[in-house]
PQR file of N, CA, C, O and H, with PARSE charges and radii, in Angstrom:
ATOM      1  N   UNK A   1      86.631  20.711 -13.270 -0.4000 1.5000
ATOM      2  CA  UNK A   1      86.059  19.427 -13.657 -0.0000 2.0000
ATOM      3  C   UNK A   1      85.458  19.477 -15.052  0.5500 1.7000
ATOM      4  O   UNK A   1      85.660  20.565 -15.591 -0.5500 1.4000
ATOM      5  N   UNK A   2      84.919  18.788 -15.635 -0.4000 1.5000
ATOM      6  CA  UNK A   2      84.785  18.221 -16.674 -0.0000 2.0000
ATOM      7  C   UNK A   2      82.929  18.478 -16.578  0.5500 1.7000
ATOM      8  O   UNK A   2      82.244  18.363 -15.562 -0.5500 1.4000
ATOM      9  H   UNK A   2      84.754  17.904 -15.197  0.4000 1.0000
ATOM     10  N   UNK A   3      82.489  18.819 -17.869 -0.4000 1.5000
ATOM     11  CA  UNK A   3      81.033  19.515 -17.605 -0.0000 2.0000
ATOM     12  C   UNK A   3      80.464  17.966 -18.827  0.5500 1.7000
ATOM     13  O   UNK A   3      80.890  17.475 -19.872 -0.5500 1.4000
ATOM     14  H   UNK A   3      83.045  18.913 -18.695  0.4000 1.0000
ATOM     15  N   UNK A   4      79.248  17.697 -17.831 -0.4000 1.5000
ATOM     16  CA  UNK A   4      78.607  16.164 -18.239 -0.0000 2.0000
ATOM     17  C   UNK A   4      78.610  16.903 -19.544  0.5500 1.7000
ATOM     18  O   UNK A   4      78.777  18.102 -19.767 -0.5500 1.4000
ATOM     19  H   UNK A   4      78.902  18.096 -16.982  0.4000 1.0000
ATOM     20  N   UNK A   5      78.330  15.657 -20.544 -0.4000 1.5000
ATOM     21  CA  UNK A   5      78.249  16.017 -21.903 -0.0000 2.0000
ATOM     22  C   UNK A   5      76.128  15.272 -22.250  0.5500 1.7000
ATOM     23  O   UNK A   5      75.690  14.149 -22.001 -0.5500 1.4000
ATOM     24  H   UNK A   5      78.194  14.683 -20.364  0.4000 1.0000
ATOM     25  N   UNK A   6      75.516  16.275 -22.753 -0.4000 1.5000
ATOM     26  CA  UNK A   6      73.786  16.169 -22.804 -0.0000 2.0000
ATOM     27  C   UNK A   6      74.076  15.105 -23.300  0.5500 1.7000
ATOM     28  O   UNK A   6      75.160  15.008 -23.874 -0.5500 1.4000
ATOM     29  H   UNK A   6      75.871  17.187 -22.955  0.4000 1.0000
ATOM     30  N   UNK A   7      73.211  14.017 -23.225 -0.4000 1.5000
ATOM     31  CA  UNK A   7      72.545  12.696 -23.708 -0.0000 2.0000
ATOM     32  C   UNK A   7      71.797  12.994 -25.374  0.5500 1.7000
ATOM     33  O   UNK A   7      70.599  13.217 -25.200 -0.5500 1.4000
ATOM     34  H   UNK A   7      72.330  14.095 -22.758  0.4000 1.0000
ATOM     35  N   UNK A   8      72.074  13.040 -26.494 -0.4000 1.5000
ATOM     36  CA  UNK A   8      71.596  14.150 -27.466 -0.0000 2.0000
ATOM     37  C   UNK A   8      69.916  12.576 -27.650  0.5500 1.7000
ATOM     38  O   UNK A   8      68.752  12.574 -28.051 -0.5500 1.4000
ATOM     39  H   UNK A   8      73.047  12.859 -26.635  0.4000 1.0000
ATOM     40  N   UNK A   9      70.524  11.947 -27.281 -0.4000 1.5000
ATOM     41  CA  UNK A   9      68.843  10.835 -27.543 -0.0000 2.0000
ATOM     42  C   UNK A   9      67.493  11.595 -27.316  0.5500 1.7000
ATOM     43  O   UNK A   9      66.465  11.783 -27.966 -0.5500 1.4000
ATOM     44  H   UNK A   9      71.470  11.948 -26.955  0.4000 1.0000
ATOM     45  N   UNK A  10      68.034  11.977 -25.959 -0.4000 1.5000
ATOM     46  CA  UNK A  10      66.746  12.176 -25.183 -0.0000 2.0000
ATOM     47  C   UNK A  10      66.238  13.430 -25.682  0.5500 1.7000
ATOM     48  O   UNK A  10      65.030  13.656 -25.751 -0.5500 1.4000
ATOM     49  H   UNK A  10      68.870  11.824 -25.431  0.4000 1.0000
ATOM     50  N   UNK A  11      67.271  14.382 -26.088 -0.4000 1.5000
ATOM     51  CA  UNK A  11      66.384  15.469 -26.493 -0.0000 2.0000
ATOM     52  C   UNK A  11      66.324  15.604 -27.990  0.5500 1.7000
ATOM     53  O   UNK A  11      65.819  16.623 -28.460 -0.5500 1.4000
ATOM     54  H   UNK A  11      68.252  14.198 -26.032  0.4000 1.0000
ATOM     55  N   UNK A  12      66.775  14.705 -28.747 -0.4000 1.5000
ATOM     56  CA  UNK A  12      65.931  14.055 -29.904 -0.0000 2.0000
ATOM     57  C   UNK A  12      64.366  14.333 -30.148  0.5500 1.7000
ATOM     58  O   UNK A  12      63.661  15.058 -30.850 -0.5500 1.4000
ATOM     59  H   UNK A  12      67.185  13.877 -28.365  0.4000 1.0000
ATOM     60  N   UNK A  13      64.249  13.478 -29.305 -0.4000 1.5000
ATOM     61  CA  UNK A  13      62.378  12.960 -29.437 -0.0000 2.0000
ATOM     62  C   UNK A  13      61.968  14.831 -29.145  0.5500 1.7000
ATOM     63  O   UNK A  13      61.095  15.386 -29.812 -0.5500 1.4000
ATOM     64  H   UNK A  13      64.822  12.889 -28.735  0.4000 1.0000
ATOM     65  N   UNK A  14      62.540  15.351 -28.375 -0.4000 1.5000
ATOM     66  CA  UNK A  14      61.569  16.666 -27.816 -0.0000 2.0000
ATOM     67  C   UNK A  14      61.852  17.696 -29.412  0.5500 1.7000
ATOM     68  O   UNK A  14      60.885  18.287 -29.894 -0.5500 1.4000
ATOM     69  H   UNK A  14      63.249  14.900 -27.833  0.4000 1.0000
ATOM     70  N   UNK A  15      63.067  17.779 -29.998 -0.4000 1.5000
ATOM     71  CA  UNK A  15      63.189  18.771 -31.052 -0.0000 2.0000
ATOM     72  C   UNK A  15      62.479  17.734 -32.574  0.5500 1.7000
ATOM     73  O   UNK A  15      62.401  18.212 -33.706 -0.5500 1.4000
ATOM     74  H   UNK A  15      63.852  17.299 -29.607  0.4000 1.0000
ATOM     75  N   UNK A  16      62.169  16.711 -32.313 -0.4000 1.5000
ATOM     76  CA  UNK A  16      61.597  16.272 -33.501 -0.0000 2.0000
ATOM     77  C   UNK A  16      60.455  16.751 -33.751  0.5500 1.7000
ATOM     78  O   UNK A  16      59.687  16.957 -32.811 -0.5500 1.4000
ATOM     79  H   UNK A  16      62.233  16.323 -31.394  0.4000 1.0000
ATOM     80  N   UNK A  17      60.122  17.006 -34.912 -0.4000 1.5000
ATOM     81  CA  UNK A  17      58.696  17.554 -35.834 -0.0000 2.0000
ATOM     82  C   UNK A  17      58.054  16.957 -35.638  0.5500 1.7000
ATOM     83  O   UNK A  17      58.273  15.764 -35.845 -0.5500 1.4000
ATOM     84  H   UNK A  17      60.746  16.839 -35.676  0.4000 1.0000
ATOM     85  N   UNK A  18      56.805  17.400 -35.095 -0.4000 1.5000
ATOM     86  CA  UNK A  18      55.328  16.664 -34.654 -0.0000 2.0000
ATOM     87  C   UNK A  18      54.305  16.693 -36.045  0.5500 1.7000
ATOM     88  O   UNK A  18      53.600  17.645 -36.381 -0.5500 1.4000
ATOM     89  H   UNK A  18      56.627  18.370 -34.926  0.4000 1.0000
ATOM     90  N   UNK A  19      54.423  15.470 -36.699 -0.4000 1.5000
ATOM     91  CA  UNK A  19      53.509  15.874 -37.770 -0.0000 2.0000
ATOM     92  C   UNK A  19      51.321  16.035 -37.441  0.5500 1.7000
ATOM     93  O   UNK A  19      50.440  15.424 -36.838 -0.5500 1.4000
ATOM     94  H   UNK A  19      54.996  14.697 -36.427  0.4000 1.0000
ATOM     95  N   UNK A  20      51.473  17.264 -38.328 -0.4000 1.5000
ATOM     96  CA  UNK A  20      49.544  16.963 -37.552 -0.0000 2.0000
ATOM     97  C   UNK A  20      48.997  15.817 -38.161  0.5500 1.7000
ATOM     98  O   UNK A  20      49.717  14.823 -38.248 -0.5500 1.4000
ATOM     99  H   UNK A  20      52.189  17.760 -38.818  0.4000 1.0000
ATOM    100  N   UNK A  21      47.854  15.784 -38.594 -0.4000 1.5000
ATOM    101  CA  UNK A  21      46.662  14.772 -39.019 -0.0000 2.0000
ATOM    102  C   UNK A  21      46.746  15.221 -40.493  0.5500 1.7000
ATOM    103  O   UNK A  21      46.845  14.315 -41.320 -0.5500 1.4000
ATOM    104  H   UNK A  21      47.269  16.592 -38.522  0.4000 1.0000
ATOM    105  N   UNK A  22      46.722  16.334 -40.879 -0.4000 1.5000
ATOM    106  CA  UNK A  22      46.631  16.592 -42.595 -0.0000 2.0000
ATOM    107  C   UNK A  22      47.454  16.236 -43.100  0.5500 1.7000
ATOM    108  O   UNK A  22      47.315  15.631 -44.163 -0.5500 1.4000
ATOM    109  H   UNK A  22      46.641  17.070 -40.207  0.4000 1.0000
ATOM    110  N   UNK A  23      49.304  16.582 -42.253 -0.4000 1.5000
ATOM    111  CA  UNK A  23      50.718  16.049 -42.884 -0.0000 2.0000
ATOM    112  C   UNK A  23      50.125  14.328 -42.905  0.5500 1.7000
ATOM    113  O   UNK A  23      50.066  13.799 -44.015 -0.5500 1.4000
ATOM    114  H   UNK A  23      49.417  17.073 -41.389  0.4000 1.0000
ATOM    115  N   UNK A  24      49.838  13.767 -42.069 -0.4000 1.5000
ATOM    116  CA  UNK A  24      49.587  12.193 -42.284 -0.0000 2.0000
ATOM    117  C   UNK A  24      49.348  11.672 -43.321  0.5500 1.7000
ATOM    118  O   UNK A  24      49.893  10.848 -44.055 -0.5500 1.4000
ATOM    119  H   UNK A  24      49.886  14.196 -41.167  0.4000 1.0000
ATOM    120  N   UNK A  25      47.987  12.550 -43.300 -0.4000 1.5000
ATOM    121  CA  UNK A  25      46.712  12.090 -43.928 -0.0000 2.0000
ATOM    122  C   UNK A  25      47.811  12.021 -45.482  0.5500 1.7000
ATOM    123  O   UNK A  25      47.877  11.060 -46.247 -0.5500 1.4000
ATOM    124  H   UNK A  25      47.544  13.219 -42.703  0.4000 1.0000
ATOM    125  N   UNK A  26      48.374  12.988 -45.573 -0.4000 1.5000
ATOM    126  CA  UNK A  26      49.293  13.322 -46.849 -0.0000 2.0000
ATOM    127  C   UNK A  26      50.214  12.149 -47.139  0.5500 1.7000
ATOM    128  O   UNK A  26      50.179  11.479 -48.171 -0.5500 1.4000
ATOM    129  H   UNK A  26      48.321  13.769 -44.951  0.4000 1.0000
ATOM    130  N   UNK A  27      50.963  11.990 -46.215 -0.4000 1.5000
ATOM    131  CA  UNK A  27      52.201  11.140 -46.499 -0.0000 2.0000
ATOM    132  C   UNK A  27      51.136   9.538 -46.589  0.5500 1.7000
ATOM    133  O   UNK A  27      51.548   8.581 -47.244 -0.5500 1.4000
ATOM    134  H   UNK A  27      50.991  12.534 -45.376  0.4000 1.0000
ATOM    135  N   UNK A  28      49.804   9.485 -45.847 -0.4000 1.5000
ATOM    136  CA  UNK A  28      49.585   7.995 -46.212 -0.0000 2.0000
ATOM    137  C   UNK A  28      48.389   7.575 -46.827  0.5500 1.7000
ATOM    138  O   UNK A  28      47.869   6.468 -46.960 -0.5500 1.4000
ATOM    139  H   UNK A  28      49.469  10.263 -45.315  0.4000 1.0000
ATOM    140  N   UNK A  29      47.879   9.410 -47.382 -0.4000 1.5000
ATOM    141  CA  UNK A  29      46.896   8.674 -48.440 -0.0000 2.0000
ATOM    142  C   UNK A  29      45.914   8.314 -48.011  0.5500 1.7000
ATOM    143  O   UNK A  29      45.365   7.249 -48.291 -0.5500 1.4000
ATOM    144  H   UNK A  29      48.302  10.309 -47.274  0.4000 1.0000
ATOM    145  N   UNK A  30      45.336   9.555 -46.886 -0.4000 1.5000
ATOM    146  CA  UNK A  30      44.199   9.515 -46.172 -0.0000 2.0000
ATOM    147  C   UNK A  30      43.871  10.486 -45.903  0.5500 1.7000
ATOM    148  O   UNK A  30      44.578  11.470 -45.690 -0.5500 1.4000
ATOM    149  H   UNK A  30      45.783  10.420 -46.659  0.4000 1.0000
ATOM    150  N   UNK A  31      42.213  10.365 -45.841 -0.4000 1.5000
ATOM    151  CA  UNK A  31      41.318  11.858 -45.758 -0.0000 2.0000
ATOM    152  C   UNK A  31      41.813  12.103 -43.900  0.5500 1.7000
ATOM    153  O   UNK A  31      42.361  11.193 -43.278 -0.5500 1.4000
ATOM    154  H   UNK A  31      41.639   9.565 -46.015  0.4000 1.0000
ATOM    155  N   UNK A  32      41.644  12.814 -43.569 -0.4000 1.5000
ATOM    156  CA  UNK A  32      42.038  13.253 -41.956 -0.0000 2.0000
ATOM    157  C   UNK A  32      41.856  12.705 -41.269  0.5500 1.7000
ATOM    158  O   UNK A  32      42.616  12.280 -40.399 -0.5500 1.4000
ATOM    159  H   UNK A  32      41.198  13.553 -44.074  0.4000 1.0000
ATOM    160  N   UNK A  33      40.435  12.473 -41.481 -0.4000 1.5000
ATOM    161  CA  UNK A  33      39.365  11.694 -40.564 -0.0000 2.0000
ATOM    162  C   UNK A  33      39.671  10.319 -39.925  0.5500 1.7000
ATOM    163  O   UNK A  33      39.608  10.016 -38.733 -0.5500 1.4000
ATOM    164  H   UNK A  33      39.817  12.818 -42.187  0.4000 1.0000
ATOM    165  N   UNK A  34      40.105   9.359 -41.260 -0.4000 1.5000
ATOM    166  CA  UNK A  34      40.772   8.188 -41.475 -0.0000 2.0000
ATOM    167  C   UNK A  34      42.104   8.606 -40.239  0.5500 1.7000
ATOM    168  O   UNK A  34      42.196   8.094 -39.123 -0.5500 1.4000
ATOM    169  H   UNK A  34      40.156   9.606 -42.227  0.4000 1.0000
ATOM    170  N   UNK A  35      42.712   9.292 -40.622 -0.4000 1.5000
ATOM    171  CA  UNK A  35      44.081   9.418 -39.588 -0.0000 2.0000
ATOM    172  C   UNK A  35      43.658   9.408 -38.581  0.5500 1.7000
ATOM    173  O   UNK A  35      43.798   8.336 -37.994 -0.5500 1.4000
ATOM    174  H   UNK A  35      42.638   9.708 -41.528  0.4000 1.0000
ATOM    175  N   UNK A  36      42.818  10.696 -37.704 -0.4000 1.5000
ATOM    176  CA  UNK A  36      41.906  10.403 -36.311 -0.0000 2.0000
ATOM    177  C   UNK A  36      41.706   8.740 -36.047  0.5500 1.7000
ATOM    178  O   UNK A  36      42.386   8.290 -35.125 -0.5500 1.4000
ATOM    179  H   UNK A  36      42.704  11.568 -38.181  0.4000 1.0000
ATOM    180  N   UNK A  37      41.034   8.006 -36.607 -0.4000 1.5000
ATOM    181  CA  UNK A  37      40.021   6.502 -36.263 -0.0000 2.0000
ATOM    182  C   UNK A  37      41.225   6.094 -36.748  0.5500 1.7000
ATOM    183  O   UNK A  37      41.889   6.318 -35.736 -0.5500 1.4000
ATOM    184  H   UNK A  37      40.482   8.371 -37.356  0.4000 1.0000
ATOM    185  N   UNK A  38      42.169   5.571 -37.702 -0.4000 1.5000
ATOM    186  CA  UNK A  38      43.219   4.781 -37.322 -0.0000 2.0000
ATOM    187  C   UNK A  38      44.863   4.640 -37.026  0.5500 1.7000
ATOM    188  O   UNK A  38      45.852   3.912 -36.947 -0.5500 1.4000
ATOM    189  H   UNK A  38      41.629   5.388 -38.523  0.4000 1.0000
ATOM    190  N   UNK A  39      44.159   6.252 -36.913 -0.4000 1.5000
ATOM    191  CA  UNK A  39      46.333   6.356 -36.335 -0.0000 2.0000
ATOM    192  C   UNK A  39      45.536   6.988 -34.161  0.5500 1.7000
ATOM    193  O   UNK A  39      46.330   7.440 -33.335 -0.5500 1.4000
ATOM    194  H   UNK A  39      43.355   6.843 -36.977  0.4000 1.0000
ATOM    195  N   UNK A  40      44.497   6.868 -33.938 -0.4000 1.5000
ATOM    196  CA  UNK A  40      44.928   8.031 -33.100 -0.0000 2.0000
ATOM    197  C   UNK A  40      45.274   7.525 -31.600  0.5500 1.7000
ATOM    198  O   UNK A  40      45.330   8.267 -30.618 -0.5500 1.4000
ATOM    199  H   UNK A  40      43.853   6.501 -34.609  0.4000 1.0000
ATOM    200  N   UNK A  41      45.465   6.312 -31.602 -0.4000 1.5000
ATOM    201  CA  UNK A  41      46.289   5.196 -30.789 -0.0000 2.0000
ATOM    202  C   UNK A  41      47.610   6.031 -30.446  0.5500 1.7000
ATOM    203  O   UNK A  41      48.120   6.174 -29.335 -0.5500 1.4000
ATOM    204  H   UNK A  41      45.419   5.710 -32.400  0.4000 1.0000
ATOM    205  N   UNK A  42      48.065   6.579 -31.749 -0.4000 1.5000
ATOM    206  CA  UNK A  42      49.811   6.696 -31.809 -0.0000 2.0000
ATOM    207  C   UNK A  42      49.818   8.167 -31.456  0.5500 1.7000
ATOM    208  O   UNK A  42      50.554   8.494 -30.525 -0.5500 1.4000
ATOM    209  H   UNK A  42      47.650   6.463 -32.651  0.4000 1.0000
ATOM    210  N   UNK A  43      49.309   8.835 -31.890 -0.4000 1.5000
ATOM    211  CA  UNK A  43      49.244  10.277 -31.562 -0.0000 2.0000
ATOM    212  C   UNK A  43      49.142  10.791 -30.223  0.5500 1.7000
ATOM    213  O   UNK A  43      48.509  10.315 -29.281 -0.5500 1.4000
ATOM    214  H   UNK A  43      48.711   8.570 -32.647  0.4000 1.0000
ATOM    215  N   UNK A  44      50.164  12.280 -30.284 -0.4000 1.5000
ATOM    216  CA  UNK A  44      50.974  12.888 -28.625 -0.0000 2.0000
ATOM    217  C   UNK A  44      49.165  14.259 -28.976  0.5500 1.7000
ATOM    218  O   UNK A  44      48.742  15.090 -29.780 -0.5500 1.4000
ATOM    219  H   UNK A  44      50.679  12.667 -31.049  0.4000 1.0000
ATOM    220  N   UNK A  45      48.933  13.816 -28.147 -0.4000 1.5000
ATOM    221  CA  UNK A  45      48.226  15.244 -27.506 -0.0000 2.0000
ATOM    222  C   UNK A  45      49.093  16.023 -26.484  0.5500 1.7000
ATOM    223  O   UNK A  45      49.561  15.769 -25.374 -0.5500 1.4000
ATOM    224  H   UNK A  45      49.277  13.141 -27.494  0.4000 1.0000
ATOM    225  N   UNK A  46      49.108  17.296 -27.501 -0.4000 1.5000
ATOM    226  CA  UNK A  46      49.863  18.466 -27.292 -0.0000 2.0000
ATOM    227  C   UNK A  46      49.346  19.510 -26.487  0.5500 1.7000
ATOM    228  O   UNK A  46      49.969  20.347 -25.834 -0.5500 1.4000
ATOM    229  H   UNK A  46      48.727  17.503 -28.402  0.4000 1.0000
ATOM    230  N   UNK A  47      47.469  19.268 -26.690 -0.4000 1.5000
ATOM    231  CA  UNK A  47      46.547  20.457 -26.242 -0.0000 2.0000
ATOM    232  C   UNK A  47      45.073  20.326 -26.046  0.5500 1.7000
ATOM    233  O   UNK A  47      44.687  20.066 -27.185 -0.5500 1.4000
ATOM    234  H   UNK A  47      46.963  18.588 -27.220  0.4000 1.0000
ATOM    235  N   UNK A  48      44.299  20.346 -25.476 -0.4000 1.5000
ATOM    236  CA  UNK A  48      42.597  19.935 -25.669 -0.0000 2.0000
ATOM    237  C   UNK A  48      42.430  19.926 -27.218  0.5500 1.7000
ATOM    238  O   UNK A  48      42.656  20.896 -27.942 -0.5500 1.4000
ATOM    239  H   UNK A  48      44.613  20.558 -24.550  0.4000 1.0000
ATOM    240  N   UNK A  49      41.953  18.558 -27.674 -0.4000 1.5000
ATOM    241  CA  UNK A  49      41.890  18.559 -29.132 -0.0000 2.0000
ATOM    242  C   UNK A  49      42.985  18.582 -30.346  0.5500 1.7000
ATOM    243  O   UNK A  49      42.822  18.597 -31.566 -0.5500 1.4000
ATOM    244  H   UNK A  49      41.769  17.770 -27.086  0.4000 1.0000
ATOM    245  N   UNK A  50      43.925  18.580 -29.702 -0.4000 1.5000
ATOM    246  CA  UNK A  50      44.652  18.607 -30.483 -0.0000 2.0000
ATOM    247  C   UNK A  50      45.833  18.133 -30.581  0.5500 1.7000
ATOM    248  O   UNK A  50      46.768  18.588 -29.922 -0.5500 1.4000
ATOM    249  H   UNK A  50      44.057  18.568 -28.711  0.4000 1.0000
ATOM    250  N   UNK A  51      45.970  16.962 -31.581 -0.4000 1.5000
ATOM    251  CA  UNK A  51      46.878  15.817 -31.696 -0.0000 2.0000
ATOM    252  C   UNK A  51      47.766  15.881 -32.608  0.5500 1.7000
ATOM    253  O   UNK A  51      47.456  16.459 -33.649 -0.5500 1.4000
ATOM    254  H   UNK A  51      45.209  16.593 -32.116  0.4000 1.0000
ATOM    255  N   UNK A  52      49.326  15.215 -32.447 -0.4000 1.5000
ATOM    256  CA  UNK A  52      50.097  14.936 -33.392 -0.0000 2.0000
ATOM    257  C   UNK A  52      50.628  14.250 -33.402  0.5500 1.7000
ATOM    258  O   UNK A  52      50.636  13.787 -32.262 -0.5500 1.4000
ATOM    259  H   UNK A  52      49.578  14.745 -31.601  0.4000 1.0000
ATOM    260  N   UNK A  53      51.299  13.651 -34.091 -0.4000 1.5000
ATOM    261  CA  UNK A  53      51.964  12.471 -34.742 -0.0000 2.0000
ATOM    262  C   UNK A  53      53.519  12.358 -34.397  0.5500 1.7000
ATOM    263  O   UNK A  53      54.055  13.383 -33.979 -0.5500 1.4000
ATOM    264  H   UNK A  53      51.293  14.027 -35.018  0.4000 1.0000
ATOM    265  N   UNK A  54      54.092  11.501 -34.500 -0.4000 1.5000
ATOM    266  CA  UNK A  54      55.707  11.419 -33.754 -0.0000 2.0000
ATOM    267  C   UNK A  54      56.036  11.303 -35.717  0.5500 1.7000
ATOM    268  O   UNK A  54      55.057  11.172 -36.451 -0.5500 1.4000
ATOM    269  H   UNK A  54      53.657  10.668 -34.840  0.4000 1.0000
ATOM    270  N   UNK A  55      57.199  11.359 -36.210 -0.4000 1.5000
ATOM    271  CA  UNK A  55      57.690  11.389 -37.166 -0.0000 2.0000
ATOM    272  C   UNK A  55      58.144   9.505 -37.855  0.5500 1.7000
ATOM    273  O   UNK A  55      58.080   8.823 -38.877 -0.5500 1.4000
ATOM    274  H   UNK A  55      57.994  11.465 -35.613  0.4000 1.0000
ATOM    275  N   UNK A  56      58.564   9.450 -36.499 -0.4000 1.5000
ATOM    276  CA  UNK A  56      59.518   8.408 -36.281 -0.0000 2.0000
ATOM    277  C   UNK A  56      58.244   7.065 -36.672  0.5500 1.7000
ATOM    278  O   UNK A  56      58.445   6.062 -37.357 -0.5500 1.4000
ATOM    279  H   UNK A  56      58.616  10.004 -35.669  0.4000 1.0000
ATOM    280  N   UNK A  57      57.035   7.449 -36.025 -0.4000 1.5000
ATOM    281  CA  UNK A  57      55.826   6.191 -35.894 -0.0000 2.0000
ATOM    282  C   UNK A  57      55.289   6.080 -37.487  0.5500 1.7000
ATOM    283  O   UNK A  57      54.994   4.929 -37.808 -0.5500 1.4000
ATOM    284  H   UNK A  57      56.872   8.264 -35.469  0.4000 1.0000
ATOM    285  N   UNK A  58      55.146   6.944 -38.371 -0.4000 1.5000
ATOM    286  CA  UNK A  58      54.766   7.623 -39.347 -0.0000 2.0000
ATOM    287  C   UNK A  58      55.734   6.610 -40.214  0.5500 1.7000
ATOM    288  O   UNK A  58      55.304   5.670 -40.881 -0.5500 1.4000
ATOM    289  H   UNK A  58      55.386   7.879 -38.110  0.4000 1.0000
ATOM    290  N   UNK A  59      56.620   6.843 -40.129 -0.4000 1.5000
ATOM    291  CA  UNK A  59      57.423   6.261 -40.814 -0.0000 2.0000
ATOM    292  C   UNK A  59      57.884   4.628 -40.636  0.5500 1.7000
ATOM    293  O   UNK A  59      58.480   3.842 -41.373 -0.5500 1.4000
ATOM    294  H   UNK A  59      56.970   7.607 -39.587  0.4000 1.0000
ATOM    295  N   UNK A  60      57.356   4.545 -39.412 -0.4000 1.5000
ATOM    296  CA  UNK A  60      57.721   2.729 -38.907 -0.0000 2.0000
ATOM    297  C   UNK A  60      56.356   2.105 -39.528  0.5500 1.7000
ATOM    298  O   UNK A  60      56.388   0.986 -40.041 -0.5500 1.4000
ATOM    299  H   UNK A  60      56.872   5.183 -38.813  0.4000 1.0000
ATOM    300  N   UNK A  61      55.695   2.523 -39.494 -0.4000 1.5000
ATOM    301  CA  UNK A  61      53.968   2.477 -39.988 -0.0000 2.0000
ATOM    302  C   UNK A  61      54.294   2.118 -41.558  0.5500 1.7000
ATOM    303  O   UNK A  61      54.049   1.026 -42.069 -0.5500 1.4000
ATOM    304  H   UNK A  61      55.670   3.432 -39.078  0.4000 1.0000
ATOM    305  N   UNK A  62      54.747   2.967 -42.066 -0.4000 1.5000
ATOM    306  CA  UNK A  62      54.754   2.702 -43.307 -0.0000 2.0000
ATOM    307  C   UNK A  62      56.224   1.618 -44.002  0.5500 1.7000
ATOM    308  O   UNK A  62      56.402   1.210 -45.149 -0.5500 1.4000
ATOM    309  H   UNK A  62      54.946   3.855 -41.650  0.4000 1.0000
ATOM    310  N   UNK A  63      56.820   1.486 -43.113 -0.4000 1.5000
ATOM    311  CA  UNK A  63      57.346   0.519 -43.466 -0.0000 2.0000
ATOM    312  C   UNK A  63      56.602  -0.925 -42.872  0.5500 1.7000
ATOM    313  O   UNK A  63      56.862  -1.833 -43.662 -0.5500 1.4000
ATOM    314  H   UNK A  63      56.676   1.818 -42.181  0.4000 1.0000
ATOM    315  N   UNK A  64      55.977  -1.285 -42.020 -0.4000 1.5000
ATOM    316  CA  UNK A  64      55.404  -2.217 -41.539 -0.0000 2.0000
ATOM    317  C   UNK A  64      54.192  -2.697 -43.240  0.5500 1.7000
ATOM    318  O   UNK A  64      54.043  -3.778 -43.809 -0.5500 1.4000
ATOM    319  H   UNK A  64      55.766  -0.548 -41.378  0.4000 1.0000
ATOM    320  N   UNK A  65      53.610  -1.381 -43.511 -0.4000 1.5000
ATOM    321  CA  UNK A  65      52.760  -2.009 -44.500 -0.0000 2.0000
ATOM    322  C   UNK A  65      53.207  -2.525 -45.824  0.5500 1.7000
ATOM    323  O   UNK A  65      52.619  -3.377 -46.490 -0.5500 1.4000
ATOM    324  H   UNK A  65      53.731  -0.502 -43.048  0.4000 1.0000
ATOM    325  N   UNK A  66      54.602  -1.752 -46.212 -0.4000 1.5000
ATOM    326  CA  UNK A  66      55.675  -2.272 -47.470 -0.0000 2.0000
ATOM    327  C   UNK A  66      55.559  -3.419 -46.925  0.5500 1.7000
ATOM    328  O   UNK A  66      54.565  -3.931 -47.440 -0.5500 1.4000
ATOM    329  H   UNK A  66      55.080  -1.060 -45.671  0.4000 1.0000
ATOM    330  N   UNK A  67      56.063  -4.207 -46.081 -0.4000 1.5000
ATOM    331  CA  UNK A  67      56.235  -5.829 -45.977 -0.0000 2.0000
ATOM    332  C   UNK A  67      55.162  -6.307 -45.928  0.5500 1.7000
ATOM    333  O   UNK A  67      55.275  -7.523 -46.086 -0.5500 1.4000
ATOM    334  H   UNK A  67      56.871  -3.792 -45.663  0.4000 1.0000
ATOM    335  N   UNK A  68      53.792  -5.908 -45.742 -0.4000 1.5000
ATOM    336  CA  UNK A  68      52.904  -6.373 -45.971 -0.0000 2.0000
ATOM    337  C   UNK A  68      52.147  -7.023 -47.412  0.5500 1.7000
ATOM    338  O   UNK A  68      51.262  -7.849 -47.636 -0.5500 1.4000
ATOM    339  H   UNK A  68      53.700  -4.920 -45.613  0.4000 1.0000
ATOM    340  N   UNK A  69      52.761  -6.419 -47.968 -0.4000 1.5000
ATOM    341  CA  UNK A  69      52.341  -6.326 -49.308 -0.0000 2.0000
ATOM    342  C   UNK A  69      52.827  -7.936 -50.283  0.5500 1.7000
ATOM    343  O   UNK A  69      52.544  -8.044 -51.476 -0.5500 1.4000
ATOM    344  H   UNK A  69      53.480  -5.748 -47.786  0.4000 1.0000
TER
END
């Protein structure tokens, strides 16, 4: 028979780069802190205290504020 072929979507999201709070803070021009109080809605806790960022949100984020403008 014929061996299922993986769904590559789903394990997408799991091999994607978890950015931390400093990469953020970097790409959007914010002290850390700022990332904590207004990204930390979006952020995957990985561990007691310790949060990260999806790549994908990071980047929808910052296109949401280009049209803002």
């Amino acid at each position: 028979g014929t061996l299922p072929v993986p769904s590559t979507s789903a394990d997408a999201a799991e091999i994607e780069p978890l950015m931390t709070a400093a990469d953020v803070g970097h790409v959007l021009q914010l002290p850390r802190k700022r990332v904590y109080e207004v990204l930390g809605h979006l952020a995957i806790q990985i561990a007691p205290h310790t949060l990260r960022w999806r790549h994908a949100d990071i980047l929808a984020l910052i296109d949401e504020r280009r049209r803002d403008r």
